[in-house]
C-alpha positions in Angstrom: -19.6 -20.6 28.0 -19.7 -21.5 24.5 -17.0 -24.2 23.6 -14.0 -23.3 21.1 -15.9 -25.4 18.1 -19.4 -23.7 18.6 -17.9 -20.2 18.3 -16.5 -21.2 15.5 -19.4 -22.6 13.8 -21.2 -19.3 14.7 -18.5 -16.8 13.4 -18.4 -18.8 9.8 -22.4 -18.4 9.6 -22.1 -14.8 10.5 -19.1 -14.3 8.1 -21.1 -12.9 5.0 -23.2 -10.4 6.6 -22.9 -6.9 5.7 -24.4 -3.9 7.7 -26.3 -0.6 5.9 -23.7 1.5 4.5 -23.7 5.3 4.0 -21.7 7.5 1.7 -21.3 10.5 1.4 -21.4 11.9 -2.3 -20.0 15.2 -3.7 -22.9 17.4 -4.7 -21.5 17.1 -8.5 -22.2 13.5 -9.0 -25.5 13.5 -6.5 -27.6 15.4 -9.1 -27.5 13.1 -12.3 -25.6 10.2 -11.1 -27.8 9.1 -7.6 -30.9 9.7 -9.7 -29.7 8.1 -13.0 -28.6 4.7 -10.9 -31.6 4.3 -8.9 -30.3 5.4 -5.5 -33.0 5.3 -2.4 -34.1 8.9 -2.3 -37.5 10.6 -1.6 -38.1 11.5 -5.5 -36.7 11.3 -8.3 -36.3 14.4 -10.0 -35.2 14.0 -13.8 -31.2 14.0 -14.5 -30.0 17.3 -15.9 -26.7 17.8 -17.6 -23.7 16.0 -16.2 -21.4 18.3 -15.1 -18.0 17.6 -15.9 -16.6 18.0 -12.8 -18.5 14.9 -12.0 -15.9 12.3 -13.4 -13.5 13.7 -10.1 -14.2 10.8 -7.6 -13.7 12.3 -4.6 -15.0 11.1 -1.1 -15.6 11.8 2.5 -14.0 10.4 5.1 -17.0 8.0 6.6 -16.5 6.5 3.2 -17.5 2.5 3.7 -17.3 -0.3 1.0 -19.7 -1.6 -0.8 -19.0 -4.8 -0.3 -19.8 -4.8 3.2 -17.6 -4.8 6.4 -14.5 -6.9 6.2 -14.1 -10.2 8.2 -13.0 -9.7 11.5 -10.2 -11.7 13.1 -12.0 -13.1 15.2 -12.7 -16.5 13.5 -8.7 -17.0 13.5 -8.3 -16.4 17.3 -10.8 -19.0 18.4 -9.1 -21.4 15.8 -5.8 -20.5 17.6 -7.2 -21.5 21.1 -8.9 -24.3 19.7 -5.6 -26.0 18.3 -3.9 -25.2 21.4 -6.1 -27.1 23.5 -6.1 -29.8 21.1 -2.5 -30.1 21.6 -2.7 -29.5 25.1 -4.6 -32.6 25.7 -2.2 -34.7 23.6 0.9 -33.5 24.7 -0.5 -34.2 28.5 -1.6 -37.6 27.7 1.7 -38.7 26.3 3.8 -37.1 28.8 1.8 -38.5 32.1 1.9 -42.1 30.2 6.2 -41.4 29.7 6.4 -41.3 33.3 3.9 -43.7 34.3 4.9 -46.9 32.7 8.6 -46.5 32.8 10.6 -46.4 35.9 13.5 -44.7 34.4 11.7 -42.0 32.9 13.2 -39.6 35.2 16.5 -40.9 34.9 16.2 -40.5 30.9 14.5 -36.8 31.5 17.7 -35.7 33.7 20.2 -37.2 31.0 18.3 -35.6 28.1 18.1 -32.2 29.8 22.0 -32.6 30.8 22.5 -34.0 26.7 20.5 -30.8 25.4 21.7 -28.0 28.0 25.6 -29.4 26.8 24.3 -28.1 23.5 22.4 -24.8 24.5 25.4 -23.4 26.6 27.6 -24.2 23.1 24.8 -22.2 21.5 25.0 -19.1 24.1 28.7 -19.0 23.5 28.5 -18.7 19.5 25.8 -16.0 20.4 28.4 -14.3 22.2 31.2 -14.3 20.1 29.4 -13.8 16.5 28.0 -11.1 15.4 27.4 -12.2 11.6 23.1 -13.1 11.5 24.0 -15.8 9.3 27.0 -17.5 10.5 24.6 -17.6 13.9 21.8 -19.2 11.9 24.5 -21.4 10.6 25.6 -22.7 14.3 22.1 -23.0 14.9 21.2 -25.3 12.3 24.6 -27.4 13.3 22.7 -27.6 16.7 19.9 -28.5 15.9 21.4 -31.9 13.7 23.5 -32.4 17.0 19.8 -32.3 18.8 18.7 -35.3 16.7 15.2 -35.8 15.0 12.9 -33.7 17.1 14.6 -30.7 16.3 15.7 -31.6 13.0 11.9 -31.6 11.9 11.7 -28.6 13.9 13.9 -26.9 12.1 12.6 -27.7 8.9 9.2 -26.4 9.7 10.2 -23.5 11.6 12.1 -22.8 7.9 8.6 -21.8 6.8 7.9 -19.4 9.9 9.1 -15.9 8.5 6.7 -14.6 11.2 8.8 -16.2 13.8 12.3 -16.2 12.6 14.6 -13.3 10.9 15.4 -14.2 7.0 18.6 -15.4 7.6 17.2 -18.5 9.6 14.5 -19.3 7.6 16.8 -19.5 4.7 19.8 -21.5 6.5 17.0 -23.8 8.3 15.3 -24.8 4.9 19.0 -26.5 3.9 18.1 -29.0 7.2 17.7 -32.9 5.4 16.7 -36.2 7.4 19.9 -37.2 7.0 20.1 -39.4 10.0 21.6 -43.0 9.8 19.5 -45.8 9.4 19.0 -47.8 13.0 19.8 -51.5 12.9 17.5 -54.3 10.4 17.4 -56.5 13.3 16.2 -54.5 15.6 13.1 -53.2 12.7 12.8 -56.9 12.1 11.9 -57.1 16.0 9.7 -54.8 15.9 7.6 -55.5 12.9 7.6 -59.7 14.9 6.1 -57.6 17.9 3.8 -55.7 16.6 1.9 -57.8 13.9 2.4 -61.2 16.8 3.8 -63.4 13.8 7.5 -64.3 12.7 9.1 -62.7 9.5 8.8 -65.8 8.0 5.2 -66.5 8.3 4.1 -62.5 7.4 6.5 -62.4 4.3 8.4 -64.5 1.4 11.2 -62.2 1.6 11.9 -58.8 2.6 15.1 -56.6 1.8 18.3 -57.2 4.0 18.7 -53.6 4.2 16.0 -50.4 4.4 15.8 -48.8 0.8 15.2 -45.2 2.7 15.4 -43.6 5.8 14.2 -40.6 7.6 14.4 -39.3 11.1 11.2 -40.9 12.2 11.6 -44.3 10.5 12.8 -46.6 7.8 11.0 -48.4 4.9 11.8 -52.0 3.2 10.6 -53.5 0.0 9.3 -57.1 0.6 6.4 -59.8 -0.8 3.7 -61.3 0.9 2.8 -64.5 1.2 0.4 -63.9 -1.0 2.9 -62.6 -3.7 2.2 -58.8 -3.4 5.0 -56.6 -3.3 4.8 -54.1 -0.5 7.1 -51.3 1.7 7.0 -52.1 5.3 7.5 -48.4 6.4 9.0 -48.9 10.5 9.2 -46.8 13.2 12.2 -45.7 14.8 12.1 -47.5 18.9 11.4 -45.0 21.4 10.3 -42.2 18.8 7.2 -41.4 21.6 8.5 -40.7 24.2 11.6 -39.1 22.4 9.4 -36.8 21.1 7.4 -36.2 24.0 10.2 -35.6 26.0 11.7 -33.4 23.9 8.3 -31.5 23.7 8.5 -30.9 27.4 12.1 -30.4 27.6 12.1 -27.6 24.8 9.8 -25.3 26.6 13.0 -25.2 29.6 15.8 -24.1 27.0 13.2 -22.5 24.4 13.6 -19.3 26.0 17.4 -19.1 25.3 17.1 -20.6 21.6 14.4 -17.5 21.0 17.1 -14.9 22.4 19.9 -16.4 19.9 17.9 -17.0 17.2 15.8 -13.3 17.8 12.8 -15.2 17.5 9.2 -13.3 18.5 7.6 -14.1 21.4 4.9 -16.9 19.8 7.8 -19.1 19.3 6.8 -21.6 22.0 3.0 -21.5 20.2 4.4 -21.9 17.1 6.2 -25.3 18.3 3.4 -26.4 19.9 1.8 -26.9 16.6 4.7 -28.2 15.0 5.0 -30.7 17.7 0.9 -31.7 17.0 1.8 -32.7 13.6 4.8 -34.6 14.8 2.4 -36.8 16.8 0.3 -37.3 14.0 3.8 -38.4 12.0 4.4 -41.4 14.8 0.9 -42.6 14.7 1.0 -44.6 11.3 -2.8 -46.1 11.9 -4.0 -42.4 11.2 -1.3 -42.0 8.1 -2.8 -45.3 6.5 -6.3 -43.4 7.5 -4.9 -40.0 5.6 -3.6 -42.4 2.3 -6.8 -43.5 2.0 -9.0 -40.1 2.7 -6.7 -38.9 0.3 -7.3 -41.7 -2.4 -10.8 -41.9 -2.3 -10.6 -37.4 -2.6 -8.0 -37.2 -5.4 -6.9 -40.5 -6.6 -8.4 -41.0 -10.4 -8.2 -42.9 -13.5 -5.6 -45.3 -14.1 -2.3 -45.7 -16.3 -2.8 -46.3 -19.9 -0.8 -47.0 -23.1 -2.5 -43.2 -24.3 -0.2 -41.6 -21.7 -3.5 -40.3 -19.8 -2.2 -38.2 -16.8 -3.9 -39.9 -13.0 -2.9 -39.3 -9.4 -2.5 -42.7 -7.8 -2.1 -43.6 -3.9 -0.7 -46.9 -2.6 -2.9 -49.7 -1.4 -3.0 -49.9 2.4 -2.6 -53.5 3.7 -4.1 -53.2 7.2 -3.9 -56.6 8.1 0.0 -55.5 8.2 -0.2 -52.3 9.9 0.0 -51.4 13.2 0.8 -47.9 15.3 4.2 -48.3 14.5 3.8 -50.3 11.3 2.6 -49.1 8.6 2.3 -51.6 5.1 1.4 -50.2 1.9 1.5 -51.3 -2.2 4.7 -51.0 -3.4 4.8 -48.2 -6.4 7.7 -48.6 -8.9 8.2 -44.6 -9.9 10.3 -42.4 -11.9 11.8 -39.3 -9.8 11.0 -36.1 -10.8 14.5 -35.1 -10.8 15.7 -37.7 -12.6 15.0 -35.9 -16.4 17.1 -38.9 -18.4 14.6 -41.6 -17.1 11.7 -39.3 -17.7 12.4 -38.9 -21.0 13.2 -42.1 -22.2 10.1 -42.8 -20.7 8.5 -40.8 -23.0 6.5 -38.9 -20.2 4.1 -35.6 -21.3 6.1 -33.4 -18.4 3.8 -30.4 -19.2 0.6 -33.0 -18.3 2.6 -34.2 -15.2 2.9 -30.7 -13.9 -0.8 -29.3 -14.6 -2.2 -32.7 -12.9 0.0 -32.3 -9.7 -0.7 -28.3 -9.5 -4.8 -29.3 -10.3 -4.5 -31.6 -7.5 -2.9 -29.8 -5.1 -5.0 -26.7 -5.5 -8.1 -29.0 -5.4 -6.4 -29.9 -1.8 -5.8 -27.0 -0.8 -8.8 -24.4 -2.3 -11.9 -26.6 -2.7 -11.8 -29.8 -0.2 -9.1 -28.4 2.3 -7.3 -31.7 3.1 -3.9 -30.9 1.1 -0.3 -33.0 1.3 1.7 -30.8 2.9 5.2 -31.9 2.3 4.9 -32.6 -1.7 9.2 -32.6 -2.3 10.4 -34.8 -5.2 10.8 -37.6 -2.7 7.5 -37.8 -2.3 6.0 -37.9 -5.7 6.9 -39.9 -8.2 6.2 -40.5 -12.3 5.1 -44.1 -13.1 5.9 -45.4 -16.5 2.3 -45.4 -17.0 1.9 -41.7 -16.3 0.5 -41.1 -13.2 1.9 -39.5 -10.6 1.7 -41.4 -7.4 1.9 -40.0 -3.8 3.7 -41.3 -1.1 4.3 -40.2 3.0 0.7 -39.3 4.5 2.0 -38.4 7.4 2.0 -34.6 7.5 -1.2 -33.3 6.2 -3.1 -30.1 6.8 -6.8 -29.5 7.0 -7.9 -26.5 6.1 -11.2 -24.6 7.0 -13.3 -23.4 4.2 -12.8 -19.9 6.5 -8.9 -20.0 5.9 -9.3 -21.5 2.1 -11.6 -18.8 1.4 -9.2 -16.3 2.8 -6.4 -17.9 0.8 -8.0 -17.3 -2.3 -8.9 -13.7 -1.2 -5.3 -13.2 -1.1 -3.8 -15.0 -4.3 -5.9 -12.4 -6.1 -5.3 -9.5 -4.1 -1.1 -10.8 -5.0 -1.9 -11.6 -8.4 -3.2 -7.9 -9.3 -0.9 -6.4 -6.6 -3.5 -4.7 -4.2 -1.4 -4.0 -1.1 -4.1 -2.9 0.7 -6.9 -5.5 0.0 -3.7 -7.6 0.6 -3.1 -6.2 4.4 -6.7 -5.9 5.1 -6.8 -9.6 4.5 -3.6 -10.4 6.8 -5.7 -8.3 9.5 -8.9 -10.3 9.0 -7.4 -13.5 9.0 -5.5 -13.1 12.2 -1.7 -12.1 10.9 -1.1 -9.0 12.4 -2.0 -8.0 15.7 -5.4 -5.5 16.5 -4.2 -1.9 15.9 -1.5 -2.6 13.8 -0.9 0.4 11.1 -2.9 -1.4 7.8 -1.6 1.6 5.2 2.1 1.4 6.7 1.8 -2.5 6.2 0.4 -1.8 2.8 3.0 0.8 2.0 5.9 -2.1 2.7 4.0 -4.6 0.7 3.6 -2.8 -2.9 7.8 -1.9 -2.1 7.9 -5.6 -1.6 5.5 -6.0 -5.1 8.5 -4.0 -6.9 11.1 -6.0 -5.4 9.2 -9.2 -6.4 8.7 -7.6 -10.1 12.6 -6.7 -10.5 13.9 -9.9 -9.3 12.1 -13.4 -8.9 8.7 -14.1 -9.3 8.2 -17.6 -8.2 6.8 -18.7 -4.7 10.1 -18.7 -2.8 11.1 -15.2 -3.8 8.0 -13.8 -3.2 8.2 -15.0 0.0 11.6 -14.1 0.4 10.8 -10.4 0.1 7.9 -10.9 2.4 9.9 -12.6 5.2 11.1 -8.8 6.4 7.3 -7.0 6.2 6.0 -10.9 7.9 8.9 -9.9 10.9 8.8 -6.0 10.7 5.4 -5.7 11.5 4.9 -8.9 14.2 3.2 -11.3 12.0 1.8 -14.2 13.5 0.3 -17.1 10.9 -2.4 -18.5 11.8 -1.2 -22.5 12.4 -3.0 -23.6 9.1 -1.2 -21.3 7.2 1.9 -22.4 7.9 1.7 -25.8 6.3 -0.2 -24.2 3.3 3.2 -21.8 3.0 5.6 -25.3 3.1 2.7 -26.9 0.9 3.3 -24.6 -1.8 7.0 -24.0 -1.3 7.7 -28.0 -1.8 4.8 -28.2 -4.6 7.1 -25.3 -6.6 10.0 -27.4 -6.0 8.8 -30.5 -7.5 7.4 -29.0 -10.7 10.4 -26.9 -11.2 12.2 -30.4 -11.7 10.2 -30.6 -14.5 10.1 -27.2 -15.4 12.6 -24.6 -14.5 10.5 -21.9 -15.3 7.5 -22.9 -13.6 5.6 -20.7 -11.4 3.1 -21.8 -8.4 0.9 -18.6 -7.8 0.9 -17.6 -11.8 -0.1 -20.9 -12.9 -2.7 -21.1 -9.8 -4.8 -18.0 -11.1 -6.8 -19.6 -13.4 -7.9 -22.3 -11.2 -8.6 -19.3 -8.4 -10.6 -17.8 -11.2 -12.6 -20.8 -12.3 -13.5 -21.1 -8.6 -14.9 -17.7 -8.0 -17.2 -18.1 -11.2 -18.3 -21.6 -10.8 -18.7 -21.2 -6.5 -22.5 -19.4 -5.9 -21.8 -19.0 -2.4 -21.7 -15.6 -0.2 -18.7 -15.3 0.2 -17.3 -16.5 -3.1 -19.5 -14.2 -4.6 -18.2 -11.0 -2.5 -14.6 -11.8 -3.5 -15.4 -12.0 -7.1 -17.0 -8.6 -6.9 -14.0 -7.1 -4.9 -11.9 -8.3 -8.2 -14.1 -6.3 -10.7 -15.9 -3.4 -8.3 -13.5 -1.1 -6.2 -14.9 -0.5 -2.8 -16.1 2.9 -3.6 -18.2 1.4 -6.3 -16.5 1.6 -9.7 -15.6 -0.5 -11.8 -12.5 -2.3 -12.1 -12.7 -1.9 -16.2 -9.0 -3.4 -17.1 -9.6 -6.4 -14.5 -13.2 -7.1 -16.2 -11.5 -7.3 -19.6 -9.1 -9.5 -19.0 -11.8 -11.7 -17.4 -13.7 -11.3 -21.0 -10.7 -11.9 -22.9 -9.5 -14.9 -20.9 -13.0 -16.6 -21.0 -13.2 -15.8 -24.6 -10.0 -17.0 -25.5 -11.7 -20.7 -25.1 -13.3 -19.7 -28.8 -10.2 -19.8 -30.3 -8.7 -23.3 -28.7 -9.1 -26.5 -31.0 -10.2 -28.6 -28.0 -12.9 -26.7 -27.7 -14.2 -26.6 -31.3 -13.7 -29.9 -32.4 -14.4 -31.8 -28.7 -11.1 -32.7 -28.3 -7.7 -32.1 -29.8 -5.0 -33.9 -31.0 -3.1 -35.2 -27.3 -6.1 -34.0 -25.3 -9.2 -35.8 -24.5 -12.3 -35.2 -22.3 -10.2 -36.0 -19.7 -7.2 -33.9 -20.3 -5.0 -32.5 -17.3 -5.3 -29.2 -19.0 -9.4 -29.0 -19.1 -9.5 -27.7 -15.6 -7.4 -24.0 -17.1 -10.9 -23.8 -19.0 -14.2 -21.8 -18.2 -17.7 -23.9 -17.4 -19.6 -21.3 -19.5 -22.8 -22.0 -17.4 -20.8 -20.8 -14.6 -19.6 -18.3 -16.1 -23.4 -17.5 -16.9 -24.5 -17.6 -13.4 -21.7 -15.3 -12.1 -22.1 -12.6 -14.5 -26.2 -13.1 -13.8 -25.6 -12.2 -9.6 -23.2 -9.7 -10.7 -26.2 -8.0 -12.7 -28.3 -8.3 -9.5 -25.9 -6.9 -7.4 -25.3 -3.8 -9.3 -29.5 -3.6 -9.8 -30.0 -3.8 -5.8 -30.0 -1.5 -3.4 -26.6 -2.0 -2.0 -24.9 -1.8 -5.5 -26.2 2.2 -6.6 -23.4 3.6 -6.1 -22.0 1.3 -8.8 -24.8 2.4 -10.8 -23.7 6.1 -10.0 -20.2 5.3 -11.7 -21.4 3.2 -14.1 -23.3 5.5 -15.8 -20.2 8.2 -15.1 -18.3 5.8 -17.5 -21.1 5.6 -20.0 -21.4 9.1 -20.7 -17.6 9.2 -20.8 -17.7 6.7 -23.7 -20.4 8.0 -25.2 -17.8 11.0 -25.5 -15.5 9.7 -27.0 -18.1 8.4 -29.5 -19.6 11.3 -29.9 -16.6 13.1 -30.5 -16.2 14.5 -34.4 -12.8 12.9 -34.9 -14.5 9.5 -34.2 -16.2 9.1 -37.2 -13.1 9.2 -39.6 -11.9 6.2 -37.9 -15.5 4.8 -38.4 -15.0 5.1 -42.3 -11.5 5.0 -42.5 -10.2 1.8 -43.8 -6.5 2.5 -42.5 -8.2 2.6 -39.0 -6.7 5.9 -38.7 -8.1 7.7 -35.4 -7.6 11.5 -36.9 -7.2 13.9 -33.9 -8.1 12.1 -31.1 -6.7 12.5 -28.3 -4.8 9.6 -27.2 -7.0 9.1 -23.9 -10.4 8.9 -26.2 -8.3 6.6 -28.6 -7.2 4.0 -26.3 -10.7 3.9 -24.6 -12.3 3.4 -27.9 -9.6 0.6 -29.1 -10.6 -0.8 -25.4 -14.5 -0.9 -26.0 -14.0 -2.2 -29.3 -11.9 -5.2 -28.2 -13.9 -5.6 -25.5 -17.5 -6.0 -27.2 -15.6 -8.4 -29.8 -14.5 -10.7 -26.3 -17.5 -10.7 -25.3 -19.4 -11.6 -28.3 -17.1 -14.7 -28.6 -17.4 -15.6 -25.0 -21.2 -15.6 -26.0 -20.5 -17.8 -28.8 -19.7 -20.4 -26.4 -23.1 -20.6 -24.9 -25.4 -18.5 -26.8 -28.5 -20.3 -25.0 -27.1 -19.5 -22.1 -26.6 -16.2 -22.3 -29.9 -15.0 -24.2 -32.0 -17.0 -21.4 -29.8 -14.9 -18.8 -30.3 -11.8 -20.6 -33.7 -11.9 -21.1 -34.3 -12.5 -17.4 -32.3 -9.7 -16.4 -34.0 -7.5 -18.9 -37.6 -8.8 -17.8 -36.5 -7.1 -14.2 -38.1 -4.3 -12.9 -34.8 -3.2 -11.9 -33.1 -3.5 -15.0 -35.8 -1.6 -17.1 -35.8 1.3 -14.8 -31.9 1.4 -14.8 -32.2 1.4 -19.2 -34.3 4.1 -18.9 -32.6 6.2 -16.5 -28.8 5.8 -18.0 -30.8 6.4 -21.9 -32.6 10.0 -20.1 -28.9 11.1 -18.5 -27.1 10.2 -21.7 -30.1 12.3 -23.5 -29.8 15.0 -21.1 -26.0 15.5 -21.1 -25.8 15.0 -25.0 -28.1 17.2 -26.3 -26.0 20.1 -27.3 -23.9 17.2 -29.6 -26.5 14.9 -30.9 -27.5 17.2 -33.9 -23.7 18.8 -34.5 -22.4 15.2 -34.4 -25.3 13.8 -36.5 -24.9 16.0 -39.6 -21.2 15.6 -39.4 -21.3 12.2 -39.4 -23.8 12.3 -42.1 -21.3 14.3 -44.3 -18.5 11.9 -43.3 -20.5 9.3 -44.6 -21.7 10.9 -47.3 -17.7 11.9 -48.0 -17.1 8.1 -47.9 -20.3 6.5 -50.3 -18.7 9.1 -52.6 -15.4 7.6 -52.6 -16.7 4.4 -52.5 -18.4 5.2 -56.1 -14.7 6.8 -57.3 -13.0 3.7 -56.8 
């Protein structure tokens, strides 16, 4: 049998393949539109007359997408089973070594169980007497402090598990804080002697009488080398193994009657299982000096200047001072976020600070797929320089390119609030269980879309409104999700210390945008044409101008014209919001050749529908006064032909400007698409239907707008 890894590999190659499709066309639209667009038929009989019943798009029920099947879910189960092998393996290793090289481990097993069952029984009778959800989610976060650190960083991640938890908890559980007291110096001084093999003295000139922060896994303390660097010792709190693994072991005995008071779903005990992965990673601070410097050499770029130049900088790790329990890094003087006094007085760009953090952490967590996944104010800091410098490596996420693909399927399924591309995604990507009811999930998405709409729009209320459809409908996110969800939650948070108004998935579109264009891949490819082409094949014409107005909008910014503007240079934190017009270029070039193959005719088939509509409204008499009219009056028409003309007219002007940007560019891609086969055929055929169904105007319409601008040379000579 294939292992885990390999199926994976295979599913991801098979990912972009799409089978034939058939559709089934209403006998209206098959007689000029299939033979106008070039669809595979025996002949090809010249187009008669449109009818005008043709512009009703009506389908069949074997109707199938031009864009191919969707992903199955697949992919995420094997991704699931992989993960929970992994864990297995880690959580058996630690556990067998607990009881093996200490003699009391039994001894400490029975008085932990005794400890934590004093607390669950508590717990059972709150259940009892309270009915109130959240004055029960309130007892249950007071347990889980009582529980110690384990379930303190439990709690906080199961704060992001909407699919596991009812509302209430998530909300009361994201209040949980490491607020645990720091242990003893002497005993951290002991430890940091017995793990590098070398006294205080001899390792460093002086280190800080006291810890300058704690957390529930350790402590950290601000001291110099011999050498005269200044460092934080970060040290682990004793025991914090086989705590944990105990703890691990012990939770799946009383994890049943937590998931009764707290209504949890039945994946609660998978759900901690991957929690409790990351944990391990958390304690092993060898692989969080490894993760500071993947991340560095990833992320980390340019360095503070006197110009105020935005960077993102990553301590130095010292490894001759760092150990499994040690960890030694350069010490980073910083500015809070939070802290707006200091900030200003610093005389920080707060608007380059936030568009460098959000460019970073969507370059985590779209392109390389190694993101931070606890980003709160505590953990990134301003220097006076202008950087912003990251700290605390030890929870990080690594996304597949099969699950960052899927995320950015999703942020623009959100963005332009398709409910049902949105649920077809939570089915391929593992969510929802196999048979679950896709329009009924859709259905309580777009009421959750007019709740977002009404109230808040930033990342916490949208999730917020999606916690009841995540729990309604047995959601179950797939384990790199989750951190992605607390990724973004805590990115939010920091920038909205900067910036109250600020906004994670608004801010993120661009970027999403730029990626789609600039990525040739498959897939990449496929989601760009599911933005602009519906899945019965038309044409997404309001999404595909506010492409062309956003890429042309570049025209009109200074930076652009002049190279670089006054407080941005080459380097700016905002050039990444920008188009690479090449890109740009090459994405509209494979659009052209998807709508001139064989897959894309029924895009051809509306295509030329909407031709011959504008061509209408063009055609139509009261046009031409608006032609000639120098008030821009549009006479009698009717306010559908009106709007569609002001629409094609704006249109055409974004697009000559986005040409104007790279006009090479564009006449080389042009003039290849033109030299097609293809493309020549496809001229001809949408010139012969607009010939055919226009005939009976052409001449009316020609000698009335000859007299209308006959009318209007005349005036022209008055005046």
């Amino acid at each position: 049998m294939a292992s885990p890894t390999s199926r994976l590999l295979l599913l991801a190659r098979r990912a972009d393949r799409c089978r034939s499709l058939h559709l089934l066309l209403p006998r209206s639209v098959h007689a000029a539109g299939v033979a106008a667009a070039g669809a595979p038929s025996p002949t090809m009989p010249p187009p008669p007359r449109l009818p005008a019943s043709a512009s009703v798009r009506s389908y069949s029920s074997a109707f199938t997408s031009v864009h191919g099947e969707r992903s199955s879910s697949e992919y995420a189960k094997i991704r699931k089973e992989s993960l929970e092998t992994q864990f297995g393996r880690i959580l058996g290793s630690s556990s067998r070594k607990l009881f093996a090289d200490r003699g009391f481990g039994p001894f400490l097993a029975l008085y932990r169980a005794a400890t934590i069952s004093f607390h669950v029984v508590k717990l059972t009778i709150w259940h009892l007497l309270l009915n109130d959800m959240h004055k029960r989610a309130e007892k249950f976060r007071e347990t889980l402090i009582r529980l110690g650190p384990f379930y303190i960083k439990l709690g906080q991640a199961l704060s992001t598990r909407p699919d596991i938890l009812p509302s209430a908890y998530c909300q009361e559980l994201a209040k949980l804080q490491d607020q645990i007291p720091p242990f003893p110096t002497r005993i951290a001084l002991r430890t940091i002697e017995s793990q590098l093999g070398s006294r205080i003295s001899d390792l460093f000139a002086d280190i800080s009488p006291e810890p300058i922060a704690a957390a529930s896994l350790g402590q950290v303390y601000k001291a110099h080398l011999r050498s005269g660097e200044l460092v934080a010792v970060k040290v682990q709190r004793p025991g914090m193994a086989p705590l944990l693994t105990l703890d691990a072991l012990l939770f799946h005995m009383i994890g049943g009657q937590l998931k009764r008071f707290a209504k949890a779903r039945k994946d609660l005990l998978v759900a901690v299982n991957e929690i409790v992965r990351h944990m391990f990673d958390e304690i092993d601070y060898v692989l969080e000096g490894k993760n500071a410097e993947r991340f560095a050499t990833l992320y980390s770029h340019g360095k503070d200047n006197s110009e105020g130049n935005t960077s993102i900088k990553v301590p130095k790790v010292y490894w001759n001072y760092t150990r499994k329990t040690i960890l030694t890094l350069e010490w980073i003087d910083g500015i809070k976020l939070t802290d707006a006094e200091r900030i200003s007085k610093a005389n920080l760009n707060r608007k380059k600070m936030i568009d460098e953090g959000l460019y970073c952490s969507l370059r985590q967590l779209l392109e390389d797929g190694f993101f931070h996944a606890d980003p709160h104010p505590g953990n990134l800091v301003a220097t006076e320089g202008g950087s912003l410098a990251y700290f605390d490596f030890g929870m990080m996420g690594d996304i597949p390119r099969h699950y960052r693909v899927g995320l950015i399927q999703m942020l623009v399924h959100y963005v332009n609030r398709d409910s049902l591309g949105l649920a077809n995604d939570f089915h391929s990507l593992g969510f929802v269980p196999e048979g679950t009811d896709l329009p009924a999930v859709a259905d309580a998405l777009r009421v959750s879309f007019g709740d977002v709409r009404r109230q808040s729009n930033d990342f916490r209320g949208v999730m917020n409104h999606l916690y009841d459809v995540m729990y309604e409908f047995n959601f179950s996110l797939p384990p790199d999700y989750a951190l992605v969800i607390r990724a973004l939650g805590s990115l939010e948070g920091t920038a909205k210390a900067l910036d109250p108004d600020f906004k994670v998935i608004e801010s993120a579109y661009p970027f999403v945008i730029g990626r789609l264009l600039a990525d040739p891949s498959p897939d990449m490819r496929k989601i760009l044409r599911e933005l602009l082409i519906c899945d019965d094949g038309s044409i997404r014409w309001n999404r595909l101008e506010r492409l062309i107005a956003a890429i042309s909008a570049q025209s009109a910014e200074p930076s652009n014209a002049s190279g670089a503007g006054s407080g941005e240079n080459a380097n700016g934190s905002s050039e990444w919001r920008s188009f690479d017009m090449h890109s740009v270029v090459a994405a509209t070039e494979d659009l052209f050749d998807f709508i001139l193959s064989r897959k894309g005719w029924r895009v051809r088939v509306f295509l030329v529908q909407d031709i011959i509509k504008a061509s209408d409204a063009f055609l139509q008499e009261a046009t031409f006064p608006y032609i000639f009219d120098k008030e821009g009056k549009m006479g009698e028409l009717s306010p559908e032909r009106s709007k569609m003309i002001r629409r094609l007219v704006n249109a055409v002007q974004s697009f000559r400007q986005a040409i104007s940007l790279a006009p090479d560019a564009w006449s080389a891609m042009l003039i290849r698409t033109l030299l097609k086969p293809e493309s020549q055929k496809f001229v001809l055929d949408v010139f012969l239907s607009l010939a055919s169904h226009s005939s009976y105007k052409i001449p009316e319409t020609f000698w009335l707008c000859m007299s209308r601008f006959l009318n209007y040379l005349d005036n022209q000579d008055t005046l």
